[in-house]
N, C-alpha and C positions, 0 to 999 in steps of 0.2 A: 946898486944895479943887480948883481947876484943876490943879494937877499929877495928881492922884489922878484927875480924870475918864476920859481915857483907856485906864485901866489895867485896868478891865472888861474890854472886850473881849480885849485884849493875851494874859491871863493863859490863857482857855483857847487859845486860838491857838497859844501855845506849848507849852501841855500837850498837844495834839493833831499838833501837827509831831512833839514829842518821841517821841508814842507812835508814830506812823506809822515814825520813824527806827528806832527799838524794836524793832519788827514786822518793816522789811526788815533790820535787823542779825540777828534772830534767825533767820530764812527765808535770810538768805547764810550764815550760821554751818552751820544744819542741811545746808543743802545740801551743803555743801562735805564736813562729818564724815559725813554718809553716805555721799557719793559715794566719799569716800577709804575705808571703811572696806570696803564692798560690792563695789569694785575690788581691795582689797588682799588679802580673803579670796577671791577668783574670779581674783587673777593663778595661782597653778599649774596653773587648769581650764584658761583662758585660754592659757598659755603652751602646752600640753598638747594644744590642740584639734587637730584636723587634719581629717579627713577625716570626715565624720557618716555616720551611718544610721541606721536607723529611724523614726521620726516626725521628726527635725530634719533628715533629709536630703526627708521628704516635704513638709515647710514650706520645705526650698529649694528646692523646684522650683517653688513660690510664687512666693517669694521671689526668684527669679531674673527671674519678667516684673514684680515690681513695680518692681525697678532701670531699668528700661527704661519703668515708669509702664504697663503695659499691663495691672497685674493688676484682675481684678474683684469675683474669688472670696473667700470667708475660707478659713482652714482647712478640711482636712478631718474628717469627722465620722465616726465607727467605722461609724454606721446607713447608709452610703452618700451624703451630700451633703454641698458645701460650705457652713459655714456664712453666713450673710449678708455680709460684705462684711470687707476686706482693712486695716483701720487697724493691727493690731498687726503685719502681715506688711510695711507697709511703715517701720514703726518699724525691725523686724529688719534690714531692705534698707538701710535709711541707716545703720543702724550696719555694715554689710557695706563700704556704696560708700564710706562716707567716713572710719570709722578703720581698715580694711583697703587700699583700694583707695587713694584719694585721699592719705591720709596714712601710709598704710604704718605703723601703732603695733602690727600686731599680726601675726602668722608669718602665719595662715589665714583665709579669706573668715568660716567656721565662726565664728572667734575675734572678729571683730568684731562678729556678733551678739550673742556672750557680751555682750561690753564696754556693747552697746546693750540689754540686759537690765538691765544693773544701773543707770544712768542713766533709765531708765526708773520706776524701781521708786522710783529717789529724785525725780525730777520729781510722782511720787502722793503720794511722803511728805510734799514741800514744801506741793503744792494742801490738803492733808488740814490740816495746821497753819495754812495760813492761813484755810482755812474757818473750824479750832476757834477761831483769835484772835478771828472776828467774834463766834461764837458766845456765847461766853465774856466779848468784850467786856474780854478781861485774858489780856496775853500769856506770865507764867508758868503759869497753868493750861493752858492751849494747848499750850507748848511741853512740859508736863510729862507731859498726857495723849497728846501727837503718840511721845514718847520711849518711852512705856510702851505703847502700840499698835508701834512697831515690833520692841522686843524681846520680844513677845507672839508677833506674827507669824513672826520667825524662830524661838523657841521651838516653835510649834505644827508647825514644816515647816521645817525649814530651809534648802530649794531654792525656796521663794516670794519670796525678794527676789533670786535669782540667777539662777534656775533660767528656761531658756527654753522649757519645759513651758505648754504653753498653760490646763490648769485651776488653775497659779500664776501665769502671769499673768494670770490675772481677778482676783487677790485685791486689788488696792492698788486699781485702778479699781472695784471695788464697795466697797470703804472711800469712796472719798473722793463715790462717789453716797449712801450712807448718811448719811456727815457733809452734804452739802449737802441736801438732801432734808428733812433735820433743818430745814432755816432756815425752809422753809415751811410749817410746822408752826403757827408764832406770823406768818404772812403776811410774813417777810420774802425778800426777793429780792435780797438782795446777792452768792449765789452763783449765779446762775442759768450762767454762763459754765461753772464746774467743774460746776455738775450736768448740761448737754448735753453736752460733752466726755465725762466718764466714761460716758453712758448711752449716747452712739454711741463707745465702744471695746467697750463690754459687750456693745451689740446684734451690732455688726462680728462679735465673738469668740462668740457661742453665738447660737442664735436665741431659744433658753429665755430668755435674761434680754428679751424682749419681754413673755413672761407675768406674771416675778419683777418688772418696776419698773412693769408696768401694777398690776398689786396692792398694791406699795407705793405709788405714785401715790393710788390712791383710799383706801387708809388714811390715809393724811397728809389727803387733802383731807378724810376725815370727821371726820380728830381736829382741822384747821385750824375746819372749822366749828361744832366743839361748843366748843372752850376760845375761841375768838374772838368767836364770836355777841354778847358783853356790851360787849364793848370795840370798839363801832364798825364800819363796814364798809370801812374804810380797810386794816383787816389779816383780811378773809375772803376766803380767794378766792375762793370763789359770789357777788361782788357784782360790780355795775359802775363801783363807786369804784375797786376794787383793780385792774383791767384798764383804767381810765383812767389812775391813777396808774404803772403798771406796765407801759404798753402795749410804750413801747421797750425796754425789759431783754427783757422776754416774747418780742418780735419779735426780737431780735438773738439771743436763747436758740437760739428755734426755727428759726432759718437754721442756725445752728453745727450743731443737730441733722440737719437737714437734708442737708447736706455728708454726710453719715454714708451718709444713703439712696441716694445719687448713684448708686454702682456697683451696687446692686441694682436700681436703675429704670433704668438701663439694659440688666442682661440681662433683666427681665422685657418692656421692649419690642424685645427682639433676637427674643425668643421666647416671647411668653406662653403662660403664667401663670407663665412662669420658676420661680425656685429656690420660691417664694413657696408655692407647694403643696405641694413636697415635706414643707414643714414640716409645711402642716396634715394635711399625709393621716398623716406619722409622729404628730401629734397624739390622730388622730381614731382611729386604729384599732388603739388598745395598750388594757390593762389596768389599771385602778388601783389601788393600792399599798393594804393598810389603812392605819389610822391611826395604830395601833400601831407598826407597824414604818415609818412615816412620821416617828413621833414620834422609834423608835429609831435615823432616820439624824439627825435634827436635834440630839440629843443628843451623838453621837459629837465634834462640834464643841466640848463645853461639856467635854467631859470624863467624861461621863456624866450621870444624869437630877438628882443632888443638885447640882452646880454651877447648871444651868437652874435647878430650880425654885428655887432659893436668890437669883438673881438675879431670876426673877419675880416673889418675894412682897417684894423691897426694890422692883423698880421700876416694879409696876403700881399701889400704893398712891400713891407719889410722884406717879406721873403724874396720877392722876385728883385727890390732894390740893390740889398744886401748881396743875397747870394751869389753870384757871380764878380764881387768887387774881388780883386787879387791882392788886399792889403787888408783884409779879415785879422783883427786878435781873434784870441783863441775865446775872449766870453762871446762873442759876437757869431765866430763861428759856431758855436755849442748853441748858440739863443738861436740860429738860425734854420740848423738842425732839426732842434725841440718843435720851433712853429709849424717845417716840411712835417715833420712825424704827424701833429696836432692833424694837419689838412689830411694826410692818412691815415687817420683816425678816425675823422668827419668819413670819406669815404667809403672807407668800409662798413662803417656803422649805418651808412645811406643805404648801401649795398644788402647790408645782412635786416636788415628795417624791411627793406621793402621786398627780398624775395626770399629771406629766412625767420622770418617771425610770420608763426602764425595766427597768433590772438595780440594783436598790437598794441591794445587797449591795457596789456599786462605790462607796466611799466620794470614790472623786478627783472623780465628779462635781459633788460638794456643794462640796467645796474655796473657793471662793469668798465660802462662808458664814463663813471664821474671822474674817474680817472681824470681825466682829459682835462676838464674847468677845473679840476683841484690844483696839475699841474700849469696849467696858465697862469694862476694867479700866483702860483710860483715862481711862473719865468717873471712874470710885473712884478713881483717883488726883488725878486735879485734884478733885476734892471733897474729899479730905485737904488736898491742899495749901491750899486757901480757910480750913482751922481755924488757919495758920502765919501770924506778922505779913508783913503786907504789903509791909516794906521787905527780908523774907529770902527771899521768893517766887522772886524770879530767882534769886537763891545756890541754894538748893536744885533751882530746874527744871534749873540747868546744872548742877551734882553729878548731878542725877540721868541725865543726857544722857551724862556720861561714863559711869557705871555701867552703864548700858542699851545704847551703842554695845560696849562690853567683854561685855559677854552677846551681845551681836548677833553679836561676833564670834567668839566661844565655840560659841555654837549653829549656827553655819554652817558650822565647820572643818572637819566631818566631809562629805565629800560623798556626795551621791545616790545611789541605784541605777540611775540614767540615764543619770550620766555616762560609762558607758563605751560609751555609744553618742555621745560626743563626739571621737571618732579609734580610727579599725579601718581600718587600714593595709593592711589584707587586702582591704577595696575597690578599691583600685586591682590587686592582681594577679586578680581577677576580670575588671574593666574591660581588663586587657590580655589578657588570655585571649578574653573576649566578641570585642573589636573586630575580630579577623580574621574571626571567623562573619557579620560585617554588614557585607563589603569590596563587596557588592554592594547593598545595601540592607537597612533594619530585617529582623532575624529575627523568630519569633513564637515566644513563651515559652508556657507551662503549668507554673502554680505548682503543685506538688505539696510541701500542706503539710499532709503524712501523719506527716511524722517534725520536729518545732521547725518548727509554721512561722511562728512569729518572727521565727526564723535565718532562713529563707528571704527573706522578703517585706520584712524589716528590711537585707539585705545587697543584693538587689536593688535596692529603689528608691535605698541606697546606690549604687551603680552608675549607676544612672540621673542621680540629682545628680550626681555627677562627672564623667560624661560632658556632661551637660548646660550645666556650668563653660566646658567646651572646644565650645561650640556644636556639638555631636555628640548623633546621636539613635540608639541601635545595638540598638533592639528595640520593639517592640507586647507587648502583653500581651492573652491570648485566655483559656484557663481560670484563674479564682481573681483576675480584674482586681478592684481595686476603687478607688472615689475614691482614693485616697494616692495612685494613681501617676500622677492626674490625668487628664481624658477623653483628651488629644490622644494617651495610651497606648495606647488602644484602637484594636484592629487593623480595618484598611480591609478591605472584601469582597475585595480586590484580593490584597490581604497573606496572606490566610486561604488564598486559593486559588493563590498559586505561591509565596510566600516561603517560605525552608525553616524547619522549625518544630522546635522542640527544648524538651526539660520537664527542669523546673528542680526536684532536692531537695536534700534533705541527706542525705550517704549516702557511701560509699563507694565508687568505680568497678566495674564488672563486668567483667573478663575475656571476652573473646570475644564478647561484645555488640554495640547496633551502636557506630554512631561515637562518642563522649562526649568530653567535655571535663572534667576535676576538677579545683578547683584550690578553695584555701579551706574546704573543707569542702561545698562545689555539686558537682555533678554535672549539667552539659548535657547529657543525652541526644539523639542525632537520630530524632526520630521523623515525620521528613514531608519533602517533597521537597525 
């Protein structure tokens, strides 16, 4: 009897280290197999990079004051601004400084972003699985639904885990806000760290996901206060138990969040109303989309309208069935969660469809949506797996981790239509063409982009990164400027009126004209003093 007393507590104690050991052996495993796998299918990009243009030369000229810590801005935005604030451009910058620069692992500045691409994509896959472990509360469904969301996601795109394309990189950081977002559904707060993190790289990267996780916000809170209201006010969050019990997580959430806002409340008080209006005026003054064809961009994600509604009639029953029963396990409660998050998911992406896109027909915007179907098939897959004995759970999650890594790598092989705007060699014999025209100071360009101007404005701001590499500034931009080539582009009244100015297409040279420069496919005409 004495000996047996102590043994109480002892046994979960160690069933609890055990699983915690579990959980980080599974989380260093993932890591690692992703890391390796998303590197070894991106070493020929990689090795390949060299000189950028187009949008990845317009993210270096970012990119370039973020190494030096001075940037403030996000990305550029097609409609003319930057978006709110700079986290993913400085993710880009430290994989530049420090496996290009610092440690020399890779030929070109370009190449290091690559490499800080796919360590990125795997740092969301890890947050994502360890969210589902709490979820789930059982770490083979976790790792099995985390396995099957990733070869979903390179299926659906196969430059979303590689690809340095800024509407693929939204997709894993609104994954792993979906998955945490989920916890507070049933009032729990164990994720609140990855939910501030993912919503400030989301908000940083578009201004729109301010709309998309304000709406999932108040879905979760209304589906938290309908299926809660019976069981206590310790897991509602409209009470004042759960904000007492809760208050420090709550407050350290919303510092993290916080952090996020820094570089935007500082241009807005360098300059009010700062960047802060542009949004709302591009808000306030477009047209709304129907419904229909609102419905038929949120469809395109699922594979079409039978995929959707097939997944709505399995998971709006369950939710409303389930949710409110008071004898929930914990997978149950977690799957129940995930499906509320999923339906505010749908809704905000109805919401931002139909009165925050304005060219519909552009499906890369939504991109970020596949999120969603990747992680359903997730949840069907650990809800299979929950029908399998318990002690074959991890056998199977890891079989199924190799199989899904070997599709991952399958579906990736094939690269993008982008990457060849990852080394054009042909930028630099422009840039040594340009730099004699600016031996007295910046020239002033005119895009003339009457004939590809793709080509045009894609090979320029090329040039411009390049030069900019070599702390060289060898031109203003006055007709066809826009954000991409960032403000300090634009030409001084000083510039306009005696710097000599030359227009930029693609064309052929003219005989007997005036002066010109051809080289690459441009044509610098001089057309000013």
């Amino acid at each position: 009897m004495n000996s047996a007393g102590p043994a109480g507590p002892v046994g979960p104690t160690a069933s609890s280290a055990a699983g915690v050991v579990g959980r980080l052996a599974w989380g260093a495993a993932i890591a690692v197999a992703v890391a390796v796998v998303l590197l070894s299918v991106n070493a020929p990009l990689v090795a390949g990079a060299g000189v950028e243009t187009g949008d990845f030369a317009a993210n270096t000229l970012l990119i370039l004051d973020a190494k030096s810590f001075g940037l403030l801005t996000g990305n550029y935005s097609r409609v003319g601004f930057n978006h709110p604030g700079p986290a993913i451009l400085y993710v880009l910058a430290a994989g530049e400084a420090v496996i290009h620069d610092r440690l020399g692992l890779v030929s070109s500045p370009f190449a290091g972003q690559l490499v800080a691409v796919s360590l990125y994509a795997t740092i969301w896959i890890v947050l994502i699985f360890r969210v589902l472990c709490r979820a789930f509360e059982d770490t083979a469904p976790a790792a099995l639904a985390t396995a099957v969301f990733t070869l979903c996601i390179a299926m659906l795109d196969g430059q979303t885990l590689n690809g340095p394309w800024f509407p693929h990189l939204y997709v894993c950081p609104f994954a792993a806000f979906v998955v945490a977002i989920s916890r507070l559904v049933h009032g729990r707060t164990d994720s609140l760290g990855t939910l501030a993190v993912s919503a400030g790289f989301l908000v940083n990267g578009h201004a729109s996901f301010g709309v998309v996780m304000l709406v999932m916000g108040l879905t979760v809170l209304a589906a938290n206060t309908v299926l809660e209201t019976d069981r206590g006010s310790g897991t509602r969050i409209a009470s004042r138990r759960f904000w007492g019990a809760n208050l420090t997580r709550l407050a350290v959430a919303g510092a993290l969040l916080f952090v996020f806002f820094i570089p935007l409340l500082i241009l807005t008080v360098r300059a009010f109303p700062g960047p802060v209006m542009d949004y709302l005026n591009f808000g306030a003054h477009r047209k709304s989309n129907g419904i229909l064809a609102s419905l038929r961009f949120i469809w395109f994600f699922w594979g079409g309208p039978v995929p959707f509604v097939v997944g709505a009639v399995i998971a709006l029953p369950a939710l409303v069935l389930l949710g409110r029963r008071s004898d929930l396990d914990g997978f149950t409660r977690g799957a129940n969660g995930l499906i509320a998050a999923f339906v505010a998911a749908f809704l905000a992406m109805l919401t931002y469809a139909r009165h925050g896109v304005d060219m519909i027909e552009l499906q890369y915007i939504g991109y970020f949506y596949y999120a969603v179907p990747a992680l359903a098939a997730g949840l069907a897959a650990a809800c299979l797996l929950k029908l399998v004995r318990s002690r074959l759970r991890a056998a199977v999650a890891l079989v199924a981790w190799v199989f899904c890594l070997a599709g991952v790598h399958r579906a990736m092989a094939q690269p993008g239509d982008y990457v060849v705007e990852y080394n054009a060699p042909g930028v630099v014999d422009i840039y040594r063409a340009v730099k004699p025209l600016a031996a007295a100071g910046r020239i002033v360009l005119d895009l003339d982009g009457s004939n590809d101007w793709g080509y045009v404005w894609g090979h320029v701001v090329g040039v411009q990164a390049y030069a900019k590499r070599r702390h060289e500034d060898l031109f203003c931009i006055d007709r066809s400027w826009h954000i991409l080539f960032t403000r300090k582009a634009l030409c001084t009244a000083a510039e306009l009126a005696g710097h000599p100015r030359y227009t930029v297409r693609k064309a052929e040279p003219t005989p007997g004209g005036p002066p010109q420069v051809a080289v690459q496919g441009l044509v610098f005409t001089r057309t000013g003093p």
